[in-house]
N, CA and C atoms as a LAMMPS dump frame, in Angstrom:
ITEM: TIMESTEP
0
ITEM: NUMBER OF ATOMS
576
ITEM: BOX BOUNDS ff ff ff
-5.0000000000000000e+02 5.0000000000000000e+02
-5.0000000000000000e+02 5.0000000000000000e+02
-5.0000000000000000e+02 5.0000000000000000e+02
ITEM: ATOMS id mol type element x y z
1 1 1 N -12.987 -14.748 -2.33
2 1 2 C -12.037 -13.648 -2.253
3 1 3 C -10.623 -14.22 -2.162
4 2 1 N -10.139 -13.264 -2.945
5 2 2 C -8.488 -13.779 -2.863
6 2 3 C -7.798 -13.269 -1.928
7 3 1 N -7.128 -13.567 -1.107
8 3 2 C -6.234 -12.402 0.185
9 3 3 C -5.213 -12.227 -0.115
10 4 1 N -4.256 -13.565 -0.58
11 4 2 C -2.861 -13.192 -0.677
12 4 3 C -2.414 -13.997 -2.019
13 5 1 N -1.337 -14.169 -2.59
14 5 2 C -0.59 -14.841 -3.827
15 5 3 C 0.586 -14.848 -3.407
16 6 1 N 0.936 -16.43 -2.855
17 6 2 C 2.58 -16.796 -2.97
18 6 3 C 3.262 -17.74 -3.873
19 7 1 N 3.898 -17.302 -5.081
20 7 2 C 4.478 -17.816 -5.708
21 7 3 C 5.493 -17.541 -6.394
22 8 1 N 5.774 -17.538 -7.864
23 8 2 C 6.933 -17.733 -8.629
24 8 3 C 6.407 -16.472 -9.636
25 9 1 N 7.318 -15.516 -9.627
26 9 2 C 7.43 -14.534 -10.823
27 9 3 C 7.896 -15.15 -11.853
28 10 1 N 6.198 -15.498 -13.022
29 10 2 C 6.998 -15.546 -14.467
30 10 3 C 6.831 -15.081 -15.752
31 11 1 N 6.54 -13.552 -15.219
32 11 2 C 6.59 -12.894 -16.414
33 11 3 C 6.2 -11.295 -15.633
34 12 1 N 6.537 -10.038 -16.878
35 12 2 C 6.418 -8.976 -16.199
36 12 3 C 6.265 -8.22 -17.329
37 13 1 N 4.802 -7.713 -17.555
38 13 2 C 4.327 -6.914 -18.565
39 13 3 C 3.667 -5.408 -18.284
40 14 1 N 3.744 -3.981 -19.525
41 14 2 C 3.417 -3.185 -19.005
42 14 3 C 3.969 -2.453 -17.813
43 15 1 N 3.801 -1.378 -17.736
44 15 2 C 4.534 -0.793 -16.453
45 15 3 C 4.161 -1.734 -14.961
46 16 1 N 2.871 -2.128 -14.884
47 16 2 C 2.982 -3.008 -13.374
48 16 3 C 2.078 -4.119 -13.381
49 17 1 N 2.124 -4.674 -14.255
50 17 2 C 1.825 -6.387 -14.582
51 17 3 C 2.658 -7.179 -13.967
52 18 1 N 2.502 -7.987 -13.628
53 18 2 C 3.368 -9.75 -13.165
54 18 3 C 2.118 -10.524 -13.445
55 19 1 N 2.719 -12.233 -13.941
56 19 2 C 1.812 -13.306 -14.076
57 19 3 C 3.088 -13.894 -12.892
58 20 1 N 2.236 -14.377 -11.483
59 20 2 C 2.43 -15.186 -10.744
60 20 3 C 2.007 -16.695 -11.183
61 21 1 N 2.991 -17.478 -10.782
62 21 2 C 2.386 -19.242 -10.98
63 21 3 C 2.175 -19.608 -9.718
64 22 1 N 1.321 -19.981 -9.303
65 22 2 C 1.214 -20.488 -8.002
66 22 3 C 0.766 -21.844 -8.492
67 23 1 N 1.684 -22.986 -8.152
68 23 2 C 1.44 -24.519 -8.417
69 23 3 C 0.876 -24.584 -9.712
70 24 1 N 1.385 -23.977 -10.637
71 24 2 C 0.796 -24.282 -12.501
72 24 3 C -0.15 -23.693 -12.734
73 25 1 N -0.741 -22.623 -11.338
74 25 2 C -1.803 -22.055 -11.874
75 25 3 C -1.062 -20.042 -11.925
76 26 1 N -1.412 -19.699 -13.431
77 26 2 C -0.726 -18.007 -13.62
78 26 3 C -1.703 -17.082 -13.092
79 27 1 N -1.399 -16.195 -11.801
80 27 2 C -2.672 -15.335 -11.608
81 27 3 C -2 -13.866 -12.47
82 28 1 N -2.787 -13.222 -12.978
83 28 2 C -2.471 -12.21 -13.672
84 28 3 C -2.835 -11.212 -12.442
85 29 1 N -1.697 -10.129 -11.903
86 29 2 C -2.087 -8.618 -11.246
87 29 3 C -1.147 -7.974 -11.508
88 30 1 N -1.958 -6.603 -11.175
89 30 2 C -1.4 -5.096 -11.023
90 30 3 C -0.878 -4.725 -9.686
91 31 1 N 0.586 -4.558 -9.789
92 31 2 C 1.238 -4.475 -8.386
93 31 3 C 1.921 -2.254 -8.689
94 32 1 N 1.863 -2.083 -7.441
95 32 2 C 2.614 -0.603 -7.458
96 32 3 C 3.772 -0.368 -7.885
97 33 1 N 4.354 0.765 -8.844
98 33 2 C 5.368 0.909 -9.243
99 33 3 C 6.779 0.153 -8.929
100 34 1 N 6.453 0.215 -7.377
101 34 2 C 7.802 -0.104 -6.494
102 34 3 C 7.451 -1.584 -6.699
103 35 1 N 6.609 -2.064 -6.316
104 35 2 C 6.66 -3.67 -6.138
105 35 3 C 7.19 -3.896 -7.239
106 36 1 N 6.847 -3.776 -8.689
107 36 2 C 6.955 -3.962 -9.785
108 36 3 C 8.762 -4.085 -10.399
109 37 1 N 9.244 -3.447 -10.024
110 37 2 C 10.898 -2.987 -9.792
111 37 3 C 11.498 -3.822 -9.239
112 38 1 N 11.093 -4.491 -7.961
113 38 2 C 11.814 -5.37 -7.021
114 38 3 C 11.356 -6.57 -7.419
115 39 1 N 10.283 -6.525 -8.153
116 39 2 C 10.116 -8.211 -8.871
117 39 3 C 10.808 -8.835 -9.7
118 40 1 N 11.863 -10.013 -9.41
119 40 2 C 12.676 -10.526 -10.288
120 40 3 C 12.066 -11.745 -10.738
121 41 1 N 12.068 -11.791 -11.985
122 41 2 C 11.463 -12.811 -12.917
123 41 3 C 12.004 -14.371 -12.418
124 42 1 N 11.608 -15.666 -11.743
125 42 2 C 11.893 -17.079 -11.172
126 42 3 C 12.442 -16.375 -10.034
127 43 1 N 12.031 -15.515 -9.384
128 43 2 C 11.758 -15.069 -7.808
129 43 3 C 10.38 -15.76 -7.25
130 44 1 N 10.392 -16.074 -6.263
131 44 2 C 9.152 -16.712 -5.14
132 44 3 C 9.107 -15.463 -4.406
133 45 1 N 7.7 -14.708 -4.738
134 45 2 C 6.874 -13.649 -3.754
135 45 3 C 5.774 -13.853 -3.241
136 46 1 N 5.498 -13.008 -2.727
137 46 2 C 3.843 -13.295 -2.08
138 46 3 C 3.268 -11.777 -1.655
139 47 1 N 1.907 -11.487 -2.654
140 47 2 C 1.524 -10.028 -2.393
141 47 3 C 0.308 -10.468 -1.67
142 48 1 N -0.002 -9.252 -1.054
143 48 2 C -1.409 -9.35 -0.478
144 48 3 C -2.835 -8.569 -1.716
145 49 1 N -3.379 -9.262 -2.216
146 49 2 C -4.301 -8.428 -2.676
147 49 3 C -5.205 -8.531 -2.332
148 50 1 N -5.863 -7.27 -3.552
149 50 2 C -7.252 -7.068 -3.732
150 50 3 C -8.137 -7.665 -4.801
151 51 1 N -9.131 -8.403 -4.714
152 51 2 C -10.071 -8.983 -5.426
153 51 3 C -10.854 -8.127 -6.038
154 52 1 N -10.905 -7.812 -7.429
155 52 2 C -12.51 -6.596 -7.944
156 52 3 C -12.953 -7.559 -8.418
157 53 1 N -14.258 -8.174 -8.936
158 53 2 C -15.237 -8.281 -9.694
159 53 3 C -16.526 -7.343 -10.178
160 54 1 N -16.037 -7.473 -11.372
161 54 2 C -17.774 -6.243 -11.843
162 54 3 C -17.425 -7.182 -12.817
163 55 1 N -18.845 -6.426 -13.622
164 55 2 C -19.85 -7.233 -14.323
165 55 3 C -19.066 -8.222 -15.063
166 56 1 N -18.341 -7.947 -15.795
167 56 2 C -17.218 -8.056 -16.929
168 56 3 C -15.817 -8.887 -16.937
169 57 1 N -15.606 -7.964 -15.812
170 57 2 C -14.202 -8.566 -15.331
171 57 3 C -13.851 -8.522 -14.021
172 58 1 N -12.913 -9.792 -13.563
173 58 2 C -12.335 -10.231 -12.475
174 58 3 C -10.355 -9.432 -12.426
175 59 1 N -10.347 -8.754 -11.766
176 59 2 C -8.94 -8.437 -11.859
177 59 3 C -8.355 -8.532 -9.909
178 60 1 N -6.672 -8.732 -10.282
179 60 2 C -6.159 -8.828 -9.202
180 60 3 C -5.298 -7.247 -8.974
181 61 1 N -5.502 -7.161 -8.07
182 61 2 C -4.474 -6.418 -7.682
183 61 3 C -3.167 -6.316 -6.484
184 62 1 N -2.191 -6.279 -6.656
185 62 2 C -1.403 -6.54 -5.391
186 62 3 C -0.38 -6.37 -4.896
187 63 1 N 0.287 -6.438 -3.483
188 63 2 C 1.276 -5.288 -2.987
189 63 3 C 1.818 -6.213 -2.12
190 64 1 N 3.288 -5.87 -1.976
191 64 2 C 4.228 -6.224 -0.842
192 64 3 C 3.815 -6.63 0.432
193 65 1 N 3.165 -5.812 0.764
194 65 2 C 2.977 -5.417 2.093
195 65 3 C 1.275 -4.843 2.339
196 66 1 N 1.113 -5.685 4.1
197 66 2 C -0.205 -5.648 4.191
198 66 3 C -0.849 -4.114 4.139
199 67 1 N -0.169 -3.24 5.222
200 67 2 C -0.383 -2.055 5.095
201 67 3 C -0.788 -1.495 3.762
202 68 1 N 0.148 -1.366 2.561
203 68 2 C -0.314 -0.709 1.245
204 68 3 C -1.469 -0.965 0.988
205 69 1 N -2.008 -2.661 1.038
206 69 2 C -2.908 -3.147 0.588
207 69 3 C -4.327 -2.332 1.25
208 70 1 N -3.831 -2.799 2.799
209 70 2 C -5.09 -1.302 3.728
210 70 3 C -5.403 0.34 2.959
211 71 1 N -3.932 0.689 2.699
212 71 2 C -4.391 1.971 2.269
213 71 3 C -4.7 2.011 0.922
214 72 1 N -4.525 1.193 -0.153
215 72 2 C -5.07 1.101 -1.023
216 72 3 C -7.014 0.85 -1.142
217 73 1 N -7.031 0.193 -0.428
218 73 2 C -8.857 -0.182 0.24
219 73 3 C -9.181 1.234 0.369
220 74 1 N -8.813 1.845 1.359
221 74 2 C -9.22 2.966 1.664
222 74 3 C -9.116 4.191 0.782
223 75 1 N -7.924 4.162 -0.274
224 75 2 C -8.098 4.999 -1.479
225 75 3 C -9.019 4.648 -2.407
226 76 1 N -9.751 3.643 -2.721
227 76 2 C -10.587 3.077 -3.524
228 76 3 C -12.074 3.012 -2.846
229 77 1 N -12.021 3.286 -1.525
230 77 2 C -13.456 3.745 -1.115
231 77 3 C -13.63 5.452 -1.206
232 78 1 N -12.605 6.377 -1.352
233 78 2 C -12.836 7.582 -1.992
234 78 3 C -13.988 7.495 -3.296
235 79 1 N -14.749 8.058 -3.322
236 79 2 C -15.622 8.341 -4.535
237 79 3 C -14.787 9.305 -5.414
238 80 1 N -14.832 8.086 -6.816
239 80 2 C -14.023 8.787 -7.897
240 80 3 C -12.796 8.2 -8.018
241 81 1 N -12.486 7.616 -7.094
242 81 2 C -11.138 7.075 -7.028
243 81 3 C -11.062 5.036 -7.121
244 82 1 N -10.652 5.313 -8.306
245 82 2 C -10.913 3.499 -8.772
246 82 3 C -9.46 2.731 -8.654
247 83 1 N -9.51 1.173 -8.788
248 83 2 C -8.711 0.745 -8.4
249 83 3 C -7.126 1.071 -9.262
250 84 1 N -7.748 1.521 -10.396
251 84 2 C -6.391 2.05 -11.246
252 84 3 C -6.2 3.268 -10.863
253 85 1 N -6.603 4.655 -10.187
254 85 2 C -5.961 5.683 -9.66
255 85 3 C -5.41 5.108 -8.611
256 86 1 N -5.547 3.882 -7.803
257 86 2 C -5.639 4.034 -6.638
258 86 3 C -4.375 3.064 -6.838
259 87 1 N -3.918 2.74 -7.503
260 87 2 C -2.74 1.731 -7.804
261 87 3 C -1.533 2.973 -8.253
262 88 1 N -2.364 3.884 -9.253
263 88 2 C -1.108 5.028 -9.467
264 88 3 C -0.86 5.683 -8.346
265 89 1 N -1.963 6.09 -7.381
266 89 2 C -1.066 6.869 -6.314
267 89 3 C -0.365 5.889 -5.327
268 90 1 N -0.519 4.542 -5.619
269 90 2 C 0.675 3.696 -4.131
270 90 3 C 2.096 3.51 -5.093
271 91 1 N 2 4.13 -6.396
272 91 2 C 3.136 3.555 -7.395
273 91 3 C 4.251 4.942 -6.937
274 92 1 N 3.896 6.159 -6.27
275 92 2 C 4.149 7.503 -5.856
276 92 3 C 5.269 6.968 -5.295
277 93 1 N 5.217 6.714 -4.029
278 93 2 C 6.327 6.129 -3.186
279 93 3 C 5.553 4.706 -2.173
280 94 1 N 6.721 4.181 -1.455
281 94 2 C 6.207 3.515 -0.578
282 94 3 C 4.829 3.53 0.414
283 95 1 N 4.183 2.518 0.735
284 95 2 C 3.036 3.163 1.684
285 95 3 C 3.119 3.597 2.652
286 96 1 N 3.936 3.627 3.262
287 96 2 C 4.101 4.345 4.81
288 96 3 C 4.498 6.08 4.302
289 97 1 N 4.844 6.378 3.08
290 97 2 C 5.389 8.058 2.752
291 97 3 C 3.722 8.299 2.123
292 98 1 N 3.334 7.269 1.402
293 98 2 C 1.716 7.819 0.704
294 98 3 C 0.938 7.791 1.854
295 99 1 N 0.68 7.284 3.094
296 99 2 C 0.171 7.523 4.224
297 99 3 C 0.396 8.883 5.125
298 100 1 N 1.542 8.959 5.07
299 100 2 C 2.502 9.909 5.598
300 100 3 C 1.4 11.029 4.837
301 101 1 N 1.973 11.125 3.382
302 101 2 C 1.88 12.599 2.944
303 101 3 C -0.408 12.525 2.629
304 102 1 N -0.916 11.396 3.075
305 102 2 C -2.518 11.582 3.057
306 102 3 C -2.253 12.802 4.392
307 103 1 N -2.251 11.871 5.571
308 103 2 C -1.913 12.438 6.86
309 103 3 C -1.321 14.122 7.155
310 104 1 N -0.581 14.524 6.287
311 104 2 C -0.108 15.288 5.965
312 104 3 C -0.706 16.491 5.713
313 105 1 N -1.85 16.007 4.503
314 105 2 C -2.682 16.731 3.765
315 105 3 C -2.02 17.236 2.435
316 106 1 N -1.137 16.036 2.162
317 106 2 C -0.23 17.026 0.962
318 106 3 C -1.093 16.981 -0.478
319 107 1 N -1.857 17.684 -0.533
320 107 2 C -2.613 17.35 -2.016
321 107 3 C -1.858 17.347 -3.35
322 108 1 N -0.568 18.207 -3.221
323 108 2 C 0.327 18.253 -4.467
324 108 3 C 0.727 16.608 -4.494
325 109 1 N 1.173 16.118 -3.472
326 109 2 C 1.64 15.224 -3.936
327 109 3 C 0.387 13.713 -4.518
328 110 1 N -0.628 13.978 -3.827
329 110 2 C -1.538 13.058 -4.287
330 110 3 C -1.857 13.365 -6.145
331 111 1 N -1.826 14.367 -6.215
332 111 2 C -2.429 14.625 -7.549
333 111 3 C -1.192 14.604 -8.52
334 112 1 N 0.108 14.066 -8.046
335 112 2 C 1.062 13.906 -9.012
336 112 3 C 1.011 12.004 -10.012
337 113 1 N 0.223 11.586 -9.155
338 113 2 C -0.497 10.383 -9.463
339 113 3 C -1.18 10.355 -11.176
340 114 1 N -0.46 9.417 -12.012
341 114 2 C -1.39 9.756 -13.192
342 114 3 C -2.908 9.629 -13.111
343 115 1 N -3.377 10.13 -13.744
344 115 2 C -5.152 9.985 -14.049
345 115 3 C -5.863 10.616 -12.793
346 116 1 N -4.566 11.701 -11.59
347 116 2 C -5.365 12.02 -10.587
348 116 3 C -5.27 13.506 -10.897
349 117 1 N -6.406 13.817 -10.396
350 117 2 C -6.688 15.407 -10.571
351 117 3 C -6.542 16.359 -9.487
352 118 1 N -6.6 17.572 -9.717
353 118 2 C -6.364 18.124 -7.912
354 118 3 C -7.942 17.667 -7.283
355 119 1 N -9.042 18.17 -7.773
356 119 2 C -9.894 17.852 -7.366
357 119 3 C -9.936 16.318 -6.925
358 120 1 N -9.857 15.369 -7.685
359 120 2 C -9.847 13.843 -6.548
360 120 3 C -8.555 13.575 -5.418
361 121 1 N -7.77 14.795 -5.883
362 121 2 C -6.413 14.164 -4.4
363 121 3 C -6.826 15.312 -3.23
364 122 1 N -8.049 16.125 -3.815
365 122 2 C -8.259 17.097 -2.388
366 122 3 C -9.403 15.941 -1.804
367 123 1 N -10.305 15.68 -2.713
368 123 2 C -11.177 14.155 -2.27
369 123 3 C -10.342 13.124 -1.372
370 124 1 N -9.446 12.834 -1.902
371 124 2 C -8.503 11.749 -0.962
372 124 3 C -8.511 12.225 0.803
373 125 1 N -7.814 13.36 0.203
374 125 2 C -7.165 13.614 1.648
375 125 3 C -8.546 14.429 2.278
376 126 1 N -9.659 14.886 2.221
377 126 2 C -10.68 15.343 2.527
378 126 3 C -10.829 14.055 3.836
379 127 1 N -11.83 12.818 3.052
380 127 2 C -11.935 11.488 2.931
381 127 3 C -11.11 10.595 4.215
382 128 1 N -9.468 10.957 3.906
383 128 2 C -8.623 9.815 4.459
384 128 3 C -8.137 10.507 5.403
385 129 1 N -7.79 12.095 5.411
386 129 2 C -6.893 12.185 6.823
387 129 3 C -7.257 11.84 8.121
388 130 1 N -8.14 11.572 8.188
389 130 2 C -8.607 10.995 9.794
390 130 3 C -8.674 9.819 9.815
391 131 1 N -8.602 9.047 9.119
392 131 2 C -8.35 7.479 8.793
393 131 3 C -7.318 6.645 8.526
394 132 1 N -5.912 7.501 8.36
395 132 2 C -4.7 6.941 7.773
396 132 3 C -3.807 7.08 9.28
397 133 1 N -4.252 7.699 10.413
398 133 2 C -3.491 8.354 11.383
399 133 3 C -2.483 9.511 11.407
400 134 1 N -1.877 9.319 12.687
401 134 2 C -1.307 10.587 12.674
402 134 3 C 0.283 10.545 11.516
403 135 1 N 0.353 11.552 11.094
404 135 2 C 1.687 11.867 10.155
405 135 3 C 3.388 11.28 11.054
406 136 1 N 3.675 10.546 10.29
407 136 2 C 5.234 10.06 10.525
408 136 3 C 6.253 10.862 10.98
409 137 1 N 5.975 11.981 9.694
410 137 2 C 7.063 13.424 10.028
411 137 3 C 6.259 14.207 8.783
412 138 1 N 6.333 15.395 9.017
413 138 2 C 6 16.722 8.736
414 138 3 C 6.884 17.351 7.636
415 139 1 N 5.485 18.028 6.737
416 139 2 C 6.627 18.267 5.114
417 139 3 C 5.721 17.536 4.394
418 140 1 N 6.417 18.062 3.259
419 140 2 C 6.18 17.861 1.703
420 140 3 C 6.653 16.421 1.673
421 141 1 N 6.021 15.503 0.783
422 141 2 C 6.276 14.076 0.8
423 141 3 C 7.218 13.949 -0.824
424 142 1 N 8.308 13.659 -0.689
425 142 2 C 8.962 13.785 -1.966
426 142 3 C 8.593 12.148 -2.937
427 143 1 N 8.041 12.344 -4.252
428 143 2 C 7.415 11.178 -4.925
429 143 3 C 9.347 10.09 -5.278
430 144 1 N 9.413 9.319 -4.91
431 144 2 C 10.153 8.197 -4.999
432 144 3 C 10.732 7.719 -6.223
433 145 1 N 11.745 7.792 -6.763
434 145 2 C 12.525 7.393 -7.95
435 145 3 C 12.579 6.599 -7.862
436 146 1 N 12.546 5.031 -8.789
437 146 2 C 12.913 3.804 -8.631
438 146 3 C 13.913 3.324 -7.354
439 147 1 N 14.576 3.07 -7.412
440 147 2 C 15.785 2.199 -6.245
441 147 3 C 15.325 2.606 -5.261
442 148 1 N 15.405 3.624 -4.843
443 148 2 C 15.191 3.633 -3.255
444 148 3 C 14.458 3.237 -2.474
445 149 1 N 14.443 2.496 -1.411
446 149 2 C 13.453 1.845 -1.162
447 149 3 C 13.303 2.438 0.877
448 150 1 N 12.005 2.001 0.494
449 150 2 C 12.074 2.676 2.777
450 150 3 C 11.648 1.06 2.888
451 151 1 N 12.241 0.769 4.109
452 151 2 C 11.643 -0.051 4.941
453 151 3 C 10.098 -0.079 5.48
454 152 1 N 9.482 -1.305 4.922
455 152 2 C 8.229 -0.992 5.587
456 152 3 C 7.741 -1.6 7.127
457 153 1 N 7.336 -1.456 7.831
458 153 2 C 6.894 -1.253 9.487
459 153 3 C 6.823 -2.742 9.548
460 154 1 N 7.343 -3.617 10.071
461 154 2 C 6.437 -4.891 10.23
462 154 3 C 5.358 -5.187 11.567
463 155 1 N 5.812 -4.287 12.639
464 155 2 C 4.867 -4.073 13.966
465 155 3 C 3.404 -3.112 13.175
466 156 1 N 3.654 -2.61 12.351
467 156 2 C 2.406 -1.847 11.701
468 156 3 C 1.349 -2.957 11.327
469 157 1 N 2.215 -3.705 10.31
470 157 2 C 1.503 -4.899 9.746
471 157 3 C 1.018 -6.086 10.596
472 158 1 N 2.17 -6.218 11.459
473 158 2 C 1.173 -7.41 12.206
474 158 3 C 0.229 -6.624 13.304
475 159 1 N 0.166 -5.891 13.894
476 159 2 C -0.746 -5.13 14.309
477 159 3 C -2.328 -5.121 13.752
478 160 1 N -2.15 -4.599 12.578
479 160 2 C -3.028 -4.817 11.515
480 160 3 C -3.7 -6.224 11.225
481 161 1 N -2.742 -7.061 11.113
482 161 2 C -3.334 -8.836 10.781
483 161 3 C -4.072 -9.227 12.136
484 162 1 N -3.566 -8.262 13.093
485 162 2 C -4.365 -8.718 14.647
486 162 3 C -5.526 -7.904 15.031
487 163 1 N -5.948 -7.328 13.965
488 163 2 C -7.021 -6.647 13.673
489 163 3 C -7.616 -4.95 13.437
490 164 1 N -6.343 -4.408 14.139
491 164 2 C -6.31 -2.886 14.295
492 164 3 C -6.482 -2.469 12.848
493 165 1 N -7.196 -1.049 13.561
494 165 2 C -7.622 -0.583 11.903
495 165 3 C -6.318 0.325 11.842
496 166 1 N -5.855 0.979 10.345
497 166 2 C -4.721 1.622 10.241
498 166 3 C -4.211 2.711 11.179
499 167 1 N -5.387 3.4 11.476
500 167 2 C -5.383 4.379 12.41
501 167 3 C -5.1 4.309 13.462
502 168 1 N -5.812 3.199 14.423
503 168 2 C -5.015 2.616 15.707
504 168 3 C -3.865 1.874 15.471
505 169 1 N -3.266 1.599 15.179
506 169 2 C -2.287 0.644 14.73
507 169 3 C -1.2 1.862 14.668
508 170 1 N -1.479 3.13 13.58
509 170 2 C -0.203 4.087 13.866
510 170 3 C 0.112 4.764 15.383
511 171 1 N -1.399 4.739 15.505
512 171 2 C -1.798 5.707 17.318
513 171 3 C -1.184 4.825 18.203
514 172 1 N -1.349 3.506 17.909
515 172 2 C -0.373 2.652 19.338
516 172 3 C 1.132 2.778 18.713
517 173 1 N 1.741 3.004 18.053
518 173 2 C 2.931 2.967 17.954
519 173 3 C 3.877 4.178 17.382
520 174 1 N 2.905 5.026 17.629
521 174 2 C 3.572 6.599 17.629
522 174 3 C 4.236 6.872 18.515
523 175 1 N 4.287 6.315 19.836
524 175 2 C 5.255 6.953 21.291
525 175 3 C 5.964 5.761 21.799
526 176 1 N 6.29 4.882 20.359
527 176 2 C 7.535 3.743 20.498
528 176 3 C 8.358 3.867 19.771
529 177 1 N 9.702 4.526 20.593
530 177 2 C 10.883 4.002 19.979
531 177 3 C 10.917 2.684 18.441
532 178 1 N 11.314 3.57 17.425
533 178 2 C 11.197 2.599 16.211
534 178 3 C 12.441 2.213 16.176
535 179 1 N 13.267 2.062 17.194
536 179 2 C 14.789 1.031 17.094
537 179 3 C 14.291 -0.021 18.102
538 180 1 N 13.858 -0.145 19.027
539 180 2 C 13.521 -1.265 19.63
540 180 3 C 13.162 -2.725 18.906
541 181 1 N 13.156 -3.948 18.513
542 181 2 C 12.673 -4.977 18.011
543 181 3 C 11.453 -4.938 17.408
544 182 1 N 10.871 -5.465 17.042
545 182 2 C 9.911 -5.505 15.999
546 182 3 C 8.721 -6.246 17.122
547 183 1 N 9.1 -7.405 17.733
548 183 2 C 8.656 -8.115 18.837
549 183 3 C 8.358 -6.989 19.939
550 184 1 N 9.673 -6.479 19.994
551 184 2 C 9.292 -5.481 21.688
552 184 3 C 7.938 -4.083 21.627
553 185 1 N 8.119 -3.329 20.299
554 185 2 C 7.618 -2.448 19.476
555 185 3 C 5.922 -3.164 19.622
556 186 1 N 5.465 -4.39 19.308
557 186 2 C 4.286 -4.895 19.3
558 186 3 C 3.57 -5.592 20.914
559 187 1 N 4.537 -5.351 21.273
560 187 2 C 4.242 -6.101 23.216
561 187 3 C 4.29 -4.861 23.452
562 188 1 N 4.85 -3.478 23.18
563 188 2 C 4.189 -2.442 23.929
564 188 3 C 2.978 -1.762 23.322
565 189 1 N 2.592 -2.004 22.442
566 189 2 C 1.494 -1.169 21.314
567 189 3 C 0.427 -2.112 22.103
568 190 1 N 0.18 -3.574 22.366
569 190 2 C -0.615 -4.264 22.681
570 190 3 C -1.39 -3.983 24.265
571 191 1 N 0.166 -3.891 24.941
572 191 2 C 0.206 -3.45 26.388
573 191 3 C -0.697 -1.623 26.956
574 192 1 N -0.499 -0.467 25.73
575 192 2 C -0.965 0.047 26.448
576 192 3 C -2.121 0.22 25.587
């Protein structure tokens, strides 16, 4: 299994292709809209992916940030929902707003996802709202135009690398001040 890819952007095909070189070797993946945008060609990145193998073919897939990568897992254990829907709906907006609006229950916005239907984004959120945690903020999740970008959580993520599943991980850090340090934010999520 592959976990992560840190290397050199050198090349960028299709709406969300990159060939990474990592030491002379090119891994070919599918990264989310947004990643895809912020990838500058002889830039040094590092995504976290996902490994598929079936019968046929070996493909990568992969994201900024650990979190996406979580909720991407978890959109791809939806039945019906494969790793290419499940790449169009993290291409929507950032993962903490596609979490947000699972949490939410916003089905409009899941099914604005190409190749998603209402029927598989009522599947999603059927599926995920009890698994993604509690909602960020309340509302309609507006789908993300290129540039703009949200900050993603880094107390979410390392939380997560320390084993919490997404759900606990939002539940410990729902009643912390998100201006506090990133450090202080994770010594209290741990603490209570």
């Amino acid at each position: 299994m592959i976990s992560h890819i840190k290397g050199t952007v050198e090349e960028k095909f299709g709406n969300n292709g990159l060939i990474v070189d990592v030491s002379g070797v090119g891994y070919e993946i599918m990264v989310p809209a947004l990643d895809f945008e912020n990838a500058q060609l002889g830039e040094e990145r590092k995504y976290y992916t996902y490994h598929q193998v079936r019968e046929n073919v070996e493909e990568l897939y992969g994201f900024s940030t650990l979190i996406a990568k979580k909720i991407f897992e978890l959109l791809i254990s939806v039945q019906g929902v494969g790793p290419k829907a499940g790449i169009a709906i993290m291409s929507l907006a950032e993962a903490e707003e596609v979490r947000n609006a699972i949490a939410n229950g916003d089905i409009s916005f899941v099914s604005k996802a190409s190749g998603v239907g209402k029927k598989s984004a009522e599947r999603v959120i059927v599926d995920l709202k009890d698994k993604v945690g509690i909602p960020s903020k309340y509302g309609a999740t507006e789908v993300k135009q290129s540039q703009e970008k949200v900050e993603s959580d880094e107390a979410l993520d390392v939380l997560m690398a320390l084993g919490f599943s997404l759900k606990e991980a939002t539940m410990a850090l729902d009643k912390i001040d998100k201006d506090l340090s990133t450090e202080e934010r994770i010594r209290l999520a741990l603490k209570n």
